[in-house]
C-alpha angles and dihedrals in degrees: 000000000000125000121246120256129197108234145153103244118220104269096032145101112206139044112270131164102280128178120236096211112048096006091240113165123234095198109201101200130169123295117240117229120188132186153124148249098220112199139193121184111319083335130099119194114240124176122203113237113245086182133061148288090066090007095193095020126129119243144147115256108279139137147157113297120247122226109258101041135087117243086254088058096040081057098043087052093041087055098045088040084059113032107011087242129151101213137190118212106222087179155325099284089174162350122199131178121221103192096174095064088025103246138130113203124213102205120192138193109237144181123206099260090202133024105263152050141170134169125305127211087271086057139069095182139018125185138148115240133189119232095262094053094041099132090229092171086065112048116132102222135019084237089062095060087041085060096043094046087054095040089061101030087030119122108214107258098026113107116210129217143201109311110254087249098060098026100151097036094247105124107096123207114274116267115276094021 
C-alpha cells in the first residue's frame, strides 16, 4: 500500500493527499456538527462536557454528524446522547462556519418533546439556566455563546451566522476559559 502525498492535482488549485502510485485523491473537507438550543420558557438546556476537548466545560447538545442521518436527526441523537432529551425542532437558528478547526454547524431551535433529561454518558452534568444564571465564564466554544446570543435576540426564521468579528470562525477561546 502507497503512502499519501500532498500534491496539486492537474486540474486543481490547491494541495490535497494524493497517491503516488494510482493519483487517487483523499479529499479532507469540513465536519459537519449539528444541535440544538432547547428551550423551555425563558430557559435553555446546557450540559456540562465530561470529554474532551473542554472536559468541565458548559454547551448546548451538539455533536458530529453520523453518515446516514439528516442534520434534524444528528441533532435529535446528539440531544438524546447528551442529555437523554427528546427533543422537537421547531427551525434552523443558525450556521455557522469555523474555518480554523474545518467545520460547518447546523444550529436549531428546539423544544423538549417529553418531560425529562438527565446526563448522558458525554455529560457530567444537564441542567436547564436562565439567561442570568447562564455560567458564561464557562462555555465551552465560542460557537456556544454565538448560539445562545441568537437564541435570545433571534427572530424565528432568521437564521444567524458567524458574528463580523469573527466572520471566518478563526478566533479561538482565551487561554484558561
Amino acid at each position: 500500500m502507497s503512502r499519501f502525498v500532498r500534491r496539486i492535482p492537474e486540474g486543481d488549485d490547491r494541495e490535497r493527499l494524493m497517491c503516488p502510485d494510482c493519483g487517487h485523491v483523499a479529499y479532507e473537507n469540513p465536519k459537519v456538527v449539528v444541535g440544538s438550543v432547547v428551550a423551555e420558557g425563558d430557559t435553555v438546556l446546557l450540559c456540562r462536557r465530561a470529554i474532551e476537548p473542554r472536559s468541565g466545560y458548559w454547551t448546548i447538545p451538539a455533536g458530529y454528524m453520523e453518515l446516514g442521518e439528516t442534520v434534524e436527526e444528528g441533532a435529535r441523537r446528539e440531544a438524546w446522547e447528551e442529555a437523554r432529551a427528546r427533543i422537537a425542532i421547531e427551525g434552523v437558528l443558525a450556521v455557522y462556519s469555523i474555518a480554523r478547526i474545518g467545520q460547518v454547524q447546523v444550529i436549531f431551535r428546539a423544544r423538549l418533546e417529553e418531560p425529562g433529561f438527565e446526563p448522558g454518558p458525554e455529560s457530567l452534568e444537564v441542567r436547564r439556566f436562565a439567561w442570568a444564571e447562564i455560567p458564561w465564564e464557562e462555555i465551552a466554544f465560542p460557537s456556544v455563546r454565538w448560539a445562545l446570543q441568537a437564541w435570545r435576540e433571534g427572530v424565528p426564521g432568521v437564521v444567524a451566522t458567524n458574528p463580523p468579528e469573527d466572520a471566518r470562525g478563526t478566533r479561538a477561546l482565551p487561554a484558561g476559559r
